[in-house]
N, C-alpha and C positions, 0 to 999 in steps of 0.2 A: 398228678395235677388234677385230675378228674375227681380225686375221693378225697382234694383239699375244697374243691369249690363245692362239692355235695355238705362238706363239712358246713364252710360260710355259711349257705343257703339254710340250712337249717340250724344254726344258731341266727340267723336274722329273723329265721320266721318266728323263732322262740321268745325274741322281743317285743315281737308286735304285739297287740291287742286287741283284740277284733274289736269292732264300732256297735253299740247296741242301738243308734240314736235314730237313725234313719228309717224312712218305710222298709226299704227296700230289704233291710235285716233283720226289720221282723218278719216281712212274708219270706224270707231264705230259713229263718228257724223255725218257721209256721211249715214249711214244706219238707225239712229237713223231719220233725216230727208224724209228718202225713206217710214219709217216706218210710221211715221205721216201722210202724205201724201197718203199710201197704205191701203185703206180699206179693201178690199176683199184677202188681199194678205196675204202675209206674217209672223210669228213667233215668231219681236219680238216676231219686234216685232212685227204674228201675227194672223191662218188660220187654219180650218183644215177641212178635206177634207173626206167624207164617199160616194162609191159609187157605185149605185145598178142598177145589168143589167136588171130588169124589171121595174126599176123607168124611166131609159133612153128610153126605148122603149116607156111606154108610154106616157110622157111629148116630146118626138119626136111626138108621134100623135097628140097630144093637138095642137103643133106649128104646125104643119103642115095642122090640119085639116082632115089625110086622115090616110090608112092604111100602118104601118111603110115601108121603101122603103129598097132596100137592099143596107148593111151599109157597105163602100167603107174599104183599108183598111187601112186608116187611123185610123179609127173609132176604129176599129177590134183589132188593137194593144194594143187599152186604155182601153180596156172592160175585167171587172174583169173575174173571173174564175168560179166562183161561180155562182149560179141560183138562183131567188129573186122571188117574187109574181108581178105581174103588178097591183094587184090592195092593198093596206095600208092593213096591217095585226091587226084585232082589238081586239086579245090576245096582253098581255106584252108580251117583249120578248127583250134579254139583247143586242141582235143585234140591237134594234132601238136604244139602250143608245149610245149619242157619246162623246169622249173622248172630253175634254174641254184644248185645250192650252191657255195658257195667255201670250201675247202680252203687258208688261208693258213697251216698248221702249221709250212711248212717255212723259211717267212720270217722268224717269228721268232727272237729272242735276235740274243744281238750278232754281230754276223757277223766277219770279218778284220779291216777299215777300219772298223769302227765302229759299224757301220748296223744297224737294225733296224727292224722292222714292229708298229705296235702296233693292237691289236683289240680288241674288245668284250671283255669276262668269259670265260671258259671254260669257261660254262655258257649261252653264248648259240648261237642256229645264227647261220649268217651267209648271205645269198644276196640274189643281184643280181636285179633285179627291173626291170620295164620303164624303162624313161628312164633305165638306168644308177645307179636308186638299191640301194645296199645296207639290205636290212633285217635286222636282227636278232630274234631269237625268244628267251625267255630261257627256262629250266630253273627251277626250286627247288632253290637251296642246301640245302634239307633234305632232295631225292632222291638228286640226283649234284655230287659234285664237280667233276667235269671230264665232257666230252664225248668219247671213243674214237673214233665215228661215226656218223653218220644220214643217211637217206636220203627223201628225199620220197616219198610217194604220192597216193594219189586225194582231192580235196576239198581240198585244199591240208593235208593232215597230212604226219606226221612219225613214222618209225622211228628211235629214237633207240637207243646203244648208250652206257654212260656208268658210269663206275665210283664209290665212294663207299666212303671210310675208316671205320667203325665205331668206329676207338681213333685220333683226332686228336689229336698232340702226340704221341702212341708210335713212338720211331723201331726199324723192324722192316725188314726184306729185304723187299725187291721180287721180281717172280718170282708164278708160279701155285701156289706151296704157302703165301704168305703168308696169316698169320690176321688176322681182323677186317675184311676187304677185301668188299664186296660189287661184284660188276656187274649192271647195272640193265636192261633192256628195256624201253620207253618206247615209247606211243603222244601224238603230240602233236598237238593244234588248232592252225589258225593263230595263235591268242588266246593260246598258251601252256597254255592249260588240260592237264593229264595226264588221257586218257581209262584210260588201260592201263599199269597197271607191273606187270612179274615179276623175280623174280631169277631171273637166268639161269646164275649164276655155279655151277662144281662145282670144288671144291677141287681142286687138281693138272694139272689143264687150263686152258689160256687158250682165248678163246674171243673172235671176230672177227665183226660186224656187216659181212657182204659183200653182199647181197642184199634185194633186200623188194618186196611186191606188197602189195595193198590188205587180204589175207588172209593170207600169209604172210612170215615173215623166213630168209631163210638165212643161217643160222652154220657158222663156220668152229669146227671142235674139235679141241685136238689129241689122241691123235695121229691125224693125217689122215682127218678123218671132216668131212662138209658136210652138214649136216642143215636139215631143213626144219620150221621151228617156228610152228605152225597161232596166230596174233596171239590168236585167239577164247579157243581152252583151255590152248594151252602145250604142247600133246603135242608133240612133236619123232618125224621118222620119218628116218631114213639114208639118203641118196639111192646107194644102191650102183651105180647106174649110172655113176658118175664116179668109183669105185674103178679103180685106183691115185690115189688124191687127189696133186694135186702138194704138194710139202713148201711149207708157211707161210713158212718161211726163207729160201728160194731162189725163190720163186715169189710173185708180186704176185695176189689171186685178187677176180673181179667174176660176179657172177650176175644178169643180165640177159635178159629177151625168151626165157626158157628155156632160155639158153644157159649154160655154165659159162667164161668168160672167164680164162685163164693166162695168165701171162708169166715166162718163165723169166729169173732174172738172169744165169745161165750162159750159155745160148746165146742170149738176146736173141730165143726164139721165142713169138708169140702161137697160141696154142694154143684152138680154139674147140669145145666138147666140150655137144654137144644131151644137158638131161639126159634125155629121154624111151627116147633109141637109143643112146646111149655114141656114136656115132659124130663124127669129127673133123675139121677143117680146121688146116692148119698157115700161118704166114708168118712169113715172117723179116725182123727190127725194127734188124737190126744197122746200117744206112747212118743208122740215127737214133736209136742212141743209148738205148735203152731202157730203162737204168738210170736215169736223170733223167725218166722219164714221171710224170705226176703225174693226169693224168685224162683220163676215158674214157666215150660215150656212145652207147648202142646210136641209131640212127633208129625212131623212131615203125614202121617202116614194117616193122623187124627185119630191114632187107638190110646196112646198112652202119654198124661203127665207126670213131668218132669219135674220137680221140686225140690228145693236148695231147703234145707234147716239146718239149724242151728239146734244140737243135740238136746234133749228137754235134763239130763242129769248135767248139771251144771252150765249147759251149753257151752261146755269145751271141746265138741268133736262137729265137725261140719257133716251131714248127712245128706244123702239124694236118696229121694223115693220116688218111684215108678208107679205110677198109676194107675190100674186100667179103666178107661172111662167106664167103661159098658156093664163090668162088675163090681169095681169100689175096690179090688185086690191091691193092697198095698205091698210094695217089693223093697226093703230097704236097704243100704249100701255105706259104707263107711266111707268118708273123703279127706276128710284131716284128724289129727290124733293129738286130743290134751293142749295145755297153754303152752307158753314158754315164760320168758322173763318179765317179772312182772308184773304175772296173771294177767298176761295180754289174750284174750281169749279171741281165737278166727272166726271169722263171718264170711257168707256166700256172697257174691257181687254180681254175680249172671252165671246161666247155665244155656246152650246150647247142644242142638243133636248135631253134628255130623254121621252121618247114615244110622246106623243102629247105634252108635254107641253116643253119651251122652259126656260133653265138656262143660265143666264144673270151672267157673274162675270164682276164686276164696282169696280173701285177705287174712296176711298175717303179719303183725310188725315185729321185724327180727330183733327187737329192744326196746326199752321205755325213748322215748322222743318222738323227734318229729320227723317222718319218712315221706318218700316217695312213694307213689302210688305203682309206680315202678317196680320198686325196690322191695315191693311190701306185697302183691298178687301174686297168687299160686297159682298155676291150672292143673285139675288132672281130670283126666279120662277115664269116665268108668263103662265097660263094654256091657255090651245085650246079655243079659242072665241066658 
């Protein structure tokens, strides 16, 4: 009875047509392309963000070289609340597990052959949760329309980024001078409850959900400003210590463990920028492929990222590479292997640590059609080298 009604459902959806006419489906294809595009970012679709004030301190002295300096207050406003170990705790312990979102934006709509991925609403979060179940979180269709990004934090909440049409049925230009258009700032319960909404939106600027601690969200603004927006009151302060900002367009950008996270599309460099000291670490992403990254995850412990690709030879094998901030050493790992039917080729969807070892969820659809998102994630586990 079950794998008659999975049948239906997906010849019903095979019918449909998606609607091109509306605002609200072009900012979902406007997003849906920001999302491919955004490796380190994002919710789809796509990011999330854990972050520890003795992992910052000392991955500040690694880049630096020297004994930490005293941190301006830019710094000061993004630094959680809480007191962390400076050196990786090597008991378990449920604070090193990090919550996994999954980022399937880019799998959507119909692909060459046919195939697509179908999800919850898009107004739901979506994240993988122990025993490989996926759970959903929903929004109010009377806050946001669609979901842009969100990122988990402390208590099991939610920073949500998430846009909403004010003149629905008005068909008007896309783009950051549109009227009628709000974006939303979202504190969320695991329950769904909305603790916190602001508009965050300023008319002629677009504006990117890259960052969030328990206390603050980092936005991205253009032109090239990354500001820190205190969750409490909404004051926003410039973190000018990561002036020259990289360009939104050419650059993939993640704010993590106090760190400012780049990826250039042009030279395929990840670029690791302390926001306390401006100071930098460089590595070079080219042997894989960089423009097909899709997700990224600092360690509990703030020594090593964590990064989903999509193989650069064909990008038919899902890879994870390890990163150490402090010296650029790249560690690489195999996680899926070749297409199947098709040439349906896998993609990453989110990666999280639990303790040292790192959980990899990847999409694969087991045939040309239309699947479940269910039906269609991998996970696997790849342990500490």
């Amino acid at each position: 009875m079950t794998d008659d009604i999975a049948e239906t459902i997906r010849r019903a959806a095979d019918t449909v047509p998606p609607s091109r006419s509306d605002l609200a489906a072009v900012l979902r294809r406007h997003r849906a392309h920001r999302r491919r595009r955004a490796a380190l970012a994002t919710v789809a679709a796509a990011v999330a963000v854990t972050v520890v004030t003795g992992a910052t301190v000392a991955l500040n002295q690694r880049l630096a070289g020297t004994a930490p300096a005293q941190v301006p207050a830019t710094a000061q406003q993004s630094a959680p609340q809480t007191q962390a170990p400076t050196q990786p705790s090597t008991q378990p312990s449920t604070q090193q597990e990090q919550r996994l979102p999954l980022d399937a934006g880019w799998a959507l709509g119909a692909g060459k052959d046919g195939t697509r991925v179908t999800v919850p609403d898009v107004r739901a979060l979506l994240e993988l949760r122990a025993g490989e179940r996926i759970v959903t979180t929903a929004v109010p269709a009377a806050v946001v329309d669609d979901i842009r990004a969100w990122l988990p934090i402390d208590n099991k909440r939610s920073v949500v980024l998430g846009g909403k049409n004010l003149k629905p049925g008005v068909q008007r230009d896309d783009g950051p001078d549109v009227t009628d258009y709000s974006v939303r700032l979202l504190v969320l319960m695991p329950d769904g409850q909305i603790t916190q909404q602001r508009e965050v939106r300023v008319q002629g600027q677009d504006v990117q959900l890259i960052g969030a601690t328990a206390t603050t969200a980092y936005l991205y603004r253009t032109p090239g400003r990354i500001m820190a927006h205190d969750l409490a009151t909404g004051a926003e302060q410039r973190l000018t210590t990561l002036d020259p900002v990289p360009g939104w367009d050419a650059n993939t950008l993640s704010v993590q463990g106090g760190i400012l996270f780049a990826v250039s599309q042009e030279s395929c460099q990840l670029t690791a920028t302390a926001l306390d000291t401006g100071r930098k670490t460089t590595t070079d992403l080219r042997p894989w492929s960089c423009p097909t990254m899709r997700a990224a995850r600092l360690s509990p412990d703030g020594r090593t990222l964590a990064v989903a690709v999509n193989d650069g030879a064909g990008d038919a094998t899902v890879r994870l590479l390890k990163v150490d901030v402090a010296t650029g050493k790249v560690t690489a790992s195999p996680v899926s292997g070749g297409v199947v039917a098709g040439n349906l080729r896998p993609g990453p969807l989110g990666v999280a640590w639990i303790g040292t070892t790192v959980r990899v969820a990847w999409v694969r659809m087991p045939a040309p059609g239309v699947h479940t998102l269910s039906e269609s994630t991998q996970v696997t586990d790849v342990p500490a080298n």
